[in-house]
Every structure is written in C-alpha cells, then in structure tokens.
C-alpha positions in Angstrom: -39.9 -164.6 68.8 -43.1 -166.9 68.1 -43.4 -165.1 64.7 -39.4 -166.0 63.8 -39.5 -169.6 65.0 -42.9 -170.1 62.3 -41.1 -168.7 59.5 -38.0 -170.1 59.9 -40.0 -173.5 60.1 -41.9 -172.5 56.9 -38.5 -172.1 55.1 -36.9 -175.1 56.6 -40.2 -177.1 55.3 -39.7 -175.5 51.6 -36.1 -176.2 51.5 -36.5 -179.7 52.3 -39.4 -179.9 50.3 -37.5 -179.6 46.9 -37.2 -182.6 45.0 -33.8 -183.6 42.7 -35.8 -184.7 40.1 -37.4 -181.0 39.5 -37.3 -179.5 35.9 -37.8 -175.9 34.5 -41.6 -174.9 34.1 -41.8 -174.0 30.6 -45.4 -174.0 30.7 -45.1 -171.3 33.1 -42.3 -169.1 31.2 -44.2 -169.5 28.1 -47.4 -168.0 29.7 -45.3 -165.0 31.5 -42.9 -164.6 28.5 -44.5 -161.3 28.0 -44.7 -159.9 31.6 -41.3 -160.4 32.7 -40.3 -156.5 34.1 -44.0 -156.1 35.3 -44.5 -158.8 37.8 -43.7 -156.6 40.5 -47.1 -154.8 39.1 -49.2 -158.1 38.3 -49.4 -160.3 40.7 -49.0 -163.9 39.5 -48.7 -166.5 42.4 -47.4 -170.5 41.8 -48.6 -172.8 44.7 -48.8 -169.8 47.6 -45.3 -168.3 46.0 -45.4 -165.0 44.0 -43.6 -164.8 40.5 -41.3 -161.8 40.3 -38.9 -163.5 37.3 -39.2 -166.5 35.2 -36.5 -167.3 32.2 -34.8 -169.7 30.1 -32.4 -169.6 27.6 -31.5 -172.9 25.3 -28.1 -172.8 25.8 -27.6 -171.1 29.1 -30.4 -172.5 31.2 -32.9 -170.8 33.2 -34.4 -169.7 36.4 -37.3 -168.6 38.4 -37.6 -165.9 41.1 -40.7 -166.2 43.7 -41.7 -165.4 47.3 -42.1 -167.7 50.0 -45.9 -167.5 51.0 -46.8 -164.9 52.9 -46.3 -163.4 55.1 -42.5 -164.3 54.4 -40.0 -161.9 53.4 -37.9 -164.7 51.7 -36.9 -164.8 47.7 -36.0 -167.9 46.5 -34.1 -168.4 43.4 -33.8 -172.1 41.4 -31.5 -172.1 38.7 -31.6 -174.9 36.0 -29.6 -176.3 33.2 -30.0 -176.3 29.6 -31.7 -179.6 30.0 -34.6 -178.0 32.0 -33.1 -180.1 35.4 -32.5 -178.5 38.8 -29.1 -176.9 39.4 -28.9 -175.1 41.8 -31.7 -173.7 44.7 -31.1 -170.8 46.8 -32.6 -168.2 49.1 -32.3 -164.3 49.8 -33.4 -162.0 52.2 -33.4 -158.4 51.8 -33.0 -159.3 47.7 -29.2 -159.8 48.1 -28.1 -161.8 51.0 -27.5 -165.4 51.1 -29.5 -167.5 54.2 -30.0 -171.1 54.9 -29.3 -174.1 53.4 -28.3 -173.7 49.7 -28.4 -176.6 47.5 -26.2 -177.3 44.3 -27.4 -180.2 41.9 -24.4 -181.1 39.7 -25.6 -183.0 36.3 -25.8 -186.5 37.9 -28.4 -185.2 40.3 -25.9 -185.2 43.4 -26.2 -182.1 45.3 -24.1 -181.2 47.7 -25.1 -178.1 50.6 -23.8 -174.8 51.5 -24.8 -173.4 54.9 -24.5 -169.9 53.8 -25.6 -168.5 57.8 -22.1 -169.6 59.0 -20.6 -166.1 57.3 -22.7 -164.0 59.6 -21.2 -162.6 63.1 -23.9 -162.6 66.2 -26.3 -160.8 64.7 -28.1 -162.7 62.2 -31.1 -161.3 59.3 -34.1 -161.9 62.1 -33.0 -159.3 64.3 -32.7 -157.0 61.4 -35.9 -157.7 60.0 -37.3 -157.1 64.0 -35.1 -153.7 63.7 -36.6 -152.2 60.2 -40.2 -153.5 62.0 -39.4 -151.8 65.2 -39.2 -149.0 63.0 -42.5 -149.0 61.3 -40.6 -150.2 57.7 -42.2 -153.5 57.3 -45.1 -156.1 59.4 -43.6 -159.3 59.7 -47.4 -160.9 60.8 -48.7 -159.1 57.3 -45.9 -159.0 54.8 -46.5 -155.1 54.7 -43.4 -153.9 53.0 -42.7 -156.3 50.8 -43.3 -154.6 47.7 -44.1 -150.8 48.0 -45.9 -148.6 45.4 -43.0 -145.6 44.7 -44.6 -142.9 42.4 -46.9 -145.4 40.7 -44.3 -147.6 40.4 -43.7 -151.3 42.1 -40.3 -152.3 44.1 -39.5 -153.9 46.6 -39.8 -152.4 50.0 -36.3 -152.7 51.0 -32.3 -154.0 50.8 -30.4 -155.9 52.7 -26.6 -156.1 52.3 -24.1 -158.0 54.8 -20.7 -156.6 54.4 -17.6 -159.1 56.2 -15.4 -157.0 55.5 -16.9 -153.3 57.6 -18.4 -156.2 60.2 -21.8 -154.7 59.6 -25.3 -155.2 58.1 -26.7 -152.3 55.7 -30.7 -151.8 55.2 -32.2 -149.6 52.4 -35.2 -148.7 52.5 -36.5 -147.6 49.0 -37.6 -143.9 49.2 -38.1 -143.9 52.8 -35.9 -140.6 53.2 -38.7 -137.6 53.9 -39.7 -135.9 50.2 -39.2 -132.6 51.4 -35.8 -133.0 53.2 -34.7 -135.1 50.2 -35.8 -132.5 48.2 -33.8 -129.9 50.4 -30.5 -132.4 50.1 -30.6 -132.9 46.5 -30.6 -128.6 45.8 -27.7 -128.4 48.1 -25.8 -131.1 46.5 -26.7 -129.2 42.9 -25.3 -126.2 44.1 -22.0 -127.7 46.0 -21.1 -129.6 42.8 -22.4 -126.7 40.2 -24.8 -129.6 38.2 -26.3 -126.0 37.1 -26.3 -122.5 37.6 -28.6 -123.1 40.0 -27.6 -119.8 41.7 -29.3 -117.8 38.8 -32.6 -119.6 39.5 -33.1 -118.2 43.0 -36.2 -116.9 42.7 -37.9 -120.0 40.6 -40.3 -121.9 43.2 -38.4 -124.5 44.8 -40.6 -127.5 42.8 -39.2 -126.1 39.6 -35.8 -126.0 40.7 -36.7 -130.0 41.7 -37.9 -131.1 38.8 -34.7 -128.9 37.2 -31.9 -130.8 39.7 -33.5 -134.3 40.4 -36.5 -135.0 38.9 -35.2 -138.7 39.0 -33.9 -138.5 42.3 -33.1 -141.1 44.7 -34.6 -140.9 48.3 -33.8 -143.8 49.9 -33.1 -144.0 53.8 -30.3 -146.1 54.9 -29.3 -147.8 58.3 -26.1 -149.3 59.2 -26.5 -152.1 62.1 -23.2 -153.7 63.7 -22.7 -157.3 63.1 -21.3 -158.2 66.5 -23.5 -155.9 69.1 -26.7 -154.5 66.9 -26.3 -151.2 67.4 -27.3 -148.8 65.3 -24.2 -147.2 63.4 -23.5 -143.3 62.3 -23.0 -142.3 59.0 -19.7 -141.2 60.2 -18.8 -144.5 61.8 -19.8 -146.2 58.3 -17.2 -143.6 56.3 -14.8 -144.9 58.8 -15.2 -148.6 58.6 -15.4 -147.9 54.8 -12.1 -146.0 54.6 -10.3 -149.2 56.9 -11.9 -151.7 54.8 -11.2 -150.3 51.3 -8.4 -148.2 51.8 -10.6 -145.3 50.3 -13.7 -143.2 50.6 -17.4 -144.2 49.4 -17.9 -142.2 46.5 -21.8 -142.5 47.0 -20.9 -141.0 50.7 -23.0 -137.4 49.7 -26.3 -139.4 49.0 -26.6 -142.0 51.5 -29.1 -140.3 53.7 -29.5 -141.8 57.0 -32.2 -140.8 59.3 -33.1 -136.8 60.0 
C-alpha cells in the first residue's frame, strides 16, 4: 500500500505541476525526428521521463509520449495545437486506459478537468497492477516490466483495457503465454481451420511445421479481472459477458490464451 500511496503522490505532483503557458518542444522533435518507431529500443529520457513518441504536424499540431519517472508505470500524453501551445494533457496506464485528472486547454488558455477514475467500478488500476505483480508480470519498486525485450524486439510489457460495458478489467501480457504450449495451440488451430495441409506434413519436426503455421505468431497471456469483486474471470465467463454485451461472439475467442 506504501508503494501505491508514493506513486499516486508522484502523479498528483506531475499533474499539478503542468503549466498553461507550456508549448511544443521543437528542439526536442527536431533532434528525435529520425528515431521515432525505435524509442522503445533507444532510450532517450526528458527531465526523469522516457521518450517513446514525439510529433508535430503544421497544420494538425503535435504531441509527445513519455513515462513518469521510474519506477512508475504511467504514460502521459500532451497534445498541442498548431500554434505549438498546450491542448490537452492526459495519462494512461496499461497504454490504453484513462486515470486521473485530465486536463483540456481550449485556445484562450482556459482548461477545464475531466476526472476520468469516476468511470471505474470498485476495483480501480492499483489493484490490477498489485494482481499482474502478484503474479510475477511486473515489480512495481523496480519498473521491471515496463518494456520487455520479445525476440530482439522492444514493447511494452503489458495492456490494460477497462471494458463498462462486460463490467471487467482485461490485462495482456505481451508473449507471456508458454512458447511451447503456444506453439502446441497455434498447430491445432492450423489444422481445425485447414490454413494448410498441414496433415500431409506429419512427419516434418514440429519447429518446421512452426515456422510453416506461425512464424509470426501471437503468444500473449490474457487475464480477465471483475470490476466489482476482483476475481479472477474464466475464459468462458469472458465469452459470456461478451455474447450479453455485444449481442455476439468474440471473433478473436480461439487465440486469447489464458493461463495453462
């Protein structure tokens, strides 16, 4: 709980900390112009914040994407118009979900304040970030899991979605399905929707029937959490609450893997 309360004063501090008067870096973009899609690879931090996107368009405006310091598994997005002044500030957990205080700049300066927490139920993104910890995912004293090296590739460790409408949270964690059950998944799947005559290839060694079916393939673990109690949800109880919520099934239903 100690660890929470810090961090949620750390991003209470930066949120207040932004001034109205703030315009677009374009020293900054100019010097990552060429590294945007790799900063995931080369670390570039911005007083104790880490660069993952910085862009700017004449005519549309830009934006910047960084960290919170560290250990913190915050994002924070500014947005800015074509003028190069503030427009809007926001923050993400999990790359996707809205937290805190947002703050919206209209071209006058006057900003007016969203508390985007109010949409979630009892269970709120600290006891999520406890649960993927609890399960050896991320370090919330370290930052460990932030970003994760995947096949000599850079992302970031893991998802977070809230969904109102199935009353639940939804965690991915990138490739943290087991390689050789994964492997063992995507074969069956080749052969239950005939991708290729896979049956033919019966006695190739199963890594050449791999690289064959998925050599791009998508290993990622999910977990379901309810909104309301916490508890950990089934794959089955997730088609469910997707069926009642969207009057149909989840065409991605075959490769969500949930744990062994």
């Amino acid at each position: 709980m100690r660890v929470f309360l810090v961090l949620l004063y750390l991003y209470a501090s930066y949120v207040i900390a932004q001034p109205k008067n703030e315009t677009f870096d374009f020293k900054l973009a100019k010097e990552l112009k060429y590294k945007r899609g790799v900063l995931l690879r080369d670390i570039y931090m911005k007083e104790g914040c880490r660069v993952y996107d910085i862009y700017f368009d004449k005519e549309e405006g830009g934006y910047i994407e960084e960290s919170l310091p560290s250990p913190s598994f915050i994002t924070r997005r500014k947005d800015y118009y074509p003028n190069g002044k503030i427009k809007s500030i926001k923050h993400f957990i999990g790359e996707n979900v809205l937290i805190g205080k947002s703050v919206y700049y209209n071209k006058k300066g006057v900003k007016r304040i969203v508390d985007e927490d109010k949409k979630f139920k009892k269970i709120k993104y600290p006891y999520i970030l406890q649960f993927l910890e609890k399960k050896g995912h991320i370090n919330l004293k370290t930052g460990k899991g932030r970003i994760v090296d995947i096949r000599g590739t850079n992302y970031f460790g893991f998802e977070l979605y809230y969904v109102e409408e199935m009353n639940m949270w939804e965690a991915i964690i990138k490739d943290g399905y087991p390689e050789d059950k994964c492997l063992e998944k995507y074969i069956e799947l080749a052969k239950k929707e005939k991708y290729i005559e896979l049956a033919k290839k019966e006695k190739q060694k199963r890594e050449k029937d791999h690289l064959i079916v998925c050599s791009e393939r998508n290993c990622d673990l999910y977990y379901f959490i309810d909104a309301i109690s916490g508890k950990q949800i089934s794959k089955q109880e997730y088609a469910k609450r997707y069926r009642a919520a969207f009057g149909e099934e989840d065409e991605r239903f075959d490769y969500i893997f949930t744990e062994p």
